[in-house]
C-alpha positions in Angstrom: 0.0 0.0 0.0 0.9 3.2 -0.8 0.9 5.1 2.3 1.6 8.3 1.5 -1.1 8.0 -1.4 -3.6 7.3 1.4 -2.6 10.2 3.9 -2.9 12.6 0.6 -6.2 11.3 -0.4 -7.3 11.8 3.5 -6.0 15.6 3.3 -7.2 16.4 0.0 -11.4 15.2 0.5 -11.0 16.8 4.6 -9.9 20.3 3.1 -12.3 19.7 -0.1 -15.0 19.3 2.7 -13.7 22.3 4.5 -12.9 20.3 7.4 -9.8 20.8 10.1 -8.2 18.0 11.4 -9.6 18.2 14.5 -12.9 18.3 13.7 -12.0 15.1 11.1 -10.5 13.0 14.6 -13.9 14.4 16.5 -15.7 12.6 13.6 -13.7 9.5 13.9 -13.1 9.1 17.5 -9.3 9.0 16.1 -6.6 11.6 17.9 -6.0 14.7 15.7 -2.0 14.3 16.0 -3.1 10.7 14.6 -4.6 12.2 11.8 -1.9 14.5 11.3 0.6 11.2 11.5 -1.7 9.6 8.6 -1.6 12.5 6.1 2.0 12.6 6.7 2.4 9.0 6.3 4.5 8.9 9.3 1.6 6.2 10.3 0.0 3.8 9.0 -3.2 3.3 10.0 -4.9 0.6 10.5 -8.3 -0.9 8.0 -10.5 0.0 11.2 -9.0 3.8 11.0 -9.6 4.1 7.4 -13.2 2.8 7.6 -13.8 5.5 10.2 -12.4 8.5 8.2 -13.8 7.0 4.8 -16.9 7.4 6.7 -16.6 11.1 8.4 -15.6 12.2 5.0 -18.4 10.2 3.4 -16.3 8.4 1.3 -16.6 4.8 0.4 -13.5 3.3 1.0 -12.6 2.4 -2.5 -12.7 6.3 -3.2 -10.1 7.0 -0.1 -7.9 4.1 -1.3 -8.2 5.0 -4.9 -4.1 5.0 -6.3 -3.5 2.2 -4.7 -4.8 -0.3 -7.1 -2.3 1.0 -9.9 -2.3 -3.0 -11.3 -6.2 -3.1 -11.1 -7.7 -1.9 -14.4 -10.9 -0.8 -12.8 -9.7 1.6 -10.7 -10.7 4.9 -11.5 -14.0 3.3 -12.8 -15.3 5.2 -9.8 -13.5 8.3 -10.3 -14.3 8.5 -13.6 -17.6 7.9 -13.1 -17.9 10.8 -10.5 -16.4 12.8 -13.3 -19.2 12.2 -15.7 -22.3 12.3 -13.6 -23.5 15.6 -13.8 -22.2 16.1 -17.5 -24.6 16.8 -20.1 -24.3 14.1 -23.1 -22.4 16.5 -25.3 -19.9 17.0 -22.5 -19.3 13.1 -22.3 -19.0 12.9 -25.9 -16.2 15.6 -25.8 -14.4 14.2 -22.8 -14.4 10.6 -23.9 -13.4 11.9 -27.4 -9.9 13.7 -25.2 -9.5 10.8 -23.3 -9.3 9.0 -26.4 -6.7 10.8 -28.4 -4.7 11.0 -24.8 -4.9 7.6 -24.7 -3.2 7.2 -28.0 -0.9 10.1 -27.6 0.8 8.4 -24.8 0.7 4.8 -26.6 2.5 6.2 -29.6 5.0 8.7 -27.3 5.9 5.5 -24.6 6.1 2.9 -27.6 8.7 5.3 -29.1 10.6 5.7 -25.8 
C-alpha cells in the first residue's frame, strides 16, 4: 500500500470538505496528532481507521484508497464515473473523445521511448 497515497487522499477530501483536522478526529473518535501522523504517512493506520475517516468524509473506502490499485484496471472506474455524472451528453462525448486521443498520444509517445 501506498501510504503516502492514502494520507494525501485523506488531506485532500478533509480540506475539499472544509474540514480541520480536529474536527476530522472528533468525527472518527481518532486523535487529531493521529490524523496528522496519517496525512504525513509517518503512520499507518490501521483498515479500522480508514473505515472511520472513509466514513466522516463520506467516502466509500474504494474512493479514499483509490491509487492504490495502480495494477487493477478498474480503478478509476469510480472516479471516472464521478467525473461524468452531472455532465450533459455532449460534455461526455467531448471528454471521452480527449480521453481517447490521450490515450493514443501516450501509446504512440511511450512505444517510441
Amino acid at each position: 500500500m501506498n501510504f503516502s497515497e492514502i494520507g494525501r487522499q485523506v488531506r485532500a477530501n478533509r480540506l475539499h470538505q472544509g474540514m480541520t483536522q480536529e474536527q476530522l478526529a472528533e468525527r472518527t473518535g481518532l486523535s487529531a496528532p493521529y490524523i496528522s501522523h496519517i496525512e504525513r504517512a509517518v503512520k499507518h493506520p490501521s483498515l479500522e481507521a480508514l473505515v472511520r475517516i472513509a466514513a466522516a468524509l463520506d467516502l466509500t473506502l474504494d474512493r479514499l484508497l483509490a491509487g492504490n490499485q495502480s495494477a487493477d484496471r478498474y480503478a478509476y472506474f469510480s472516479e471516472v464515473q464521478t467525473l461524468l455524472e452531472d455532465c450533459s451528453p455532449m460534455e461526455r462525448r467531448v471528454l471521452r473523445d480527449v480521453a481517447a486521443t490521450v490515450k493514443e498520444s501516450l501509446r504512440q509517445n511511450l512505444g517510441a521511448a
